[in-house]
C-alpha positions, 0 to 999 in steps of 0.5 A, a space after each residue: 455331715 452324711 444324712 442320716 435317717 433316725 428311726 424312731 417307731 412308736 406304739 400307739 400306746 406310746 404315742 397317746 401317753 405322749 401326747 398327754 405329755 406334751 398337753 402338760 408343756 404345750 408342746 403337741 400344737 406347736 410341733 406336731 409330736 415326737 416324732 416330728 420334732 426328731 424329723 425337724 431336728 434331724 433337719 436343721 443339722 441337714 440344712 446346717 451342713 449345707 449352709 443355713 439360709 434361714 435368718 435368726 427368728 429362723 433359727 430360733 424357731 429351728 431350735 424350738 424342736 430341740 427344745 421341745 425334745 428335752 422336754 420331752 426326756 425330762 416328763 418321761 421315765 423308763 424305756 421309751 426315755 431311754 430310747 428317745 435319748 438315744 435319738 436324740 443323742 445322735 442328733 447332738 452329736 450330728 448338729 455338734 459338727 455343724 455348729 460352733 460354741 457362740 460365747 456371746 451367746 448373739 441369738 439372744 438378741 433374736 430370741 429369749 432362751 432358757 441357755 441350755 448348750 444348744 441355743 449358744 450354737 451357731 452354724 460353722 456356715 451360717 449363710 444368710 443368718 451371719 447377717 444378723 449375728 454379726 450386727 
């Protein structure tokens, strides 16, 4: 996977309606906002390419930024939904290539999850993390 910087500039007034958002799922403490949560996601594909050193709670953490992105287009509508979409659609795809389905779904034993596709992703190399998925 080549690193790619994903762009994402946002208006102060967009910034400050998101946040409200964010208030509404608890979502800004845990993450820092949108934008971070794209440099976060954005950063785990990396880390995934490169092979993933992290444990499960690792992992699950990891995760929590993509989950909290989806949160984020479900309380939004109009243009800055479609805009995060598209970021966020990229990320899919880049973090899509470094990762394999887990039908088993082993993260669960880690970390309860609402099963959205990507909690039952694991990296093709898993690192430190095989340890723990493979018990």
């Amino acid at each position: 996977m080549r690193a790619r910087r994903t762009p994402f500039r946002l208006t102060d007034r967009e910034v400050a309606h998101l946040d409200q958002l964010a208030a509404s799922f608890g979502g800004r403490r845990r993450h820092g906002g949108v934008q971070k949560a794209i440099a976060d996601y954005q950063r785990l594909g990396e880390d995934l390419a490169k092979g993933y050193w992290g444990n499960a709670t690792d992992y699950a953490q990891d995760l929590e930024a993509r989950e909290y992105l989806e949160r984020a287009l479900v309380a939004l509508d109009g243009s800055l939904q479609e805009r995060l979409a598209r970021v966020v659609q990229d990320l899919d795809v880049a973090f899509v290539e470094v990762t394999r389905d887990d039908p088993g779904d082993r993260l669960r034993e880690f970390h309860r999850h609402d099963g959205s596709w990507w909690w039952r992703r694991v990296p093709v190399k898993p690192g430190s993390l095989q340890k723990d998925l493979l018990r």
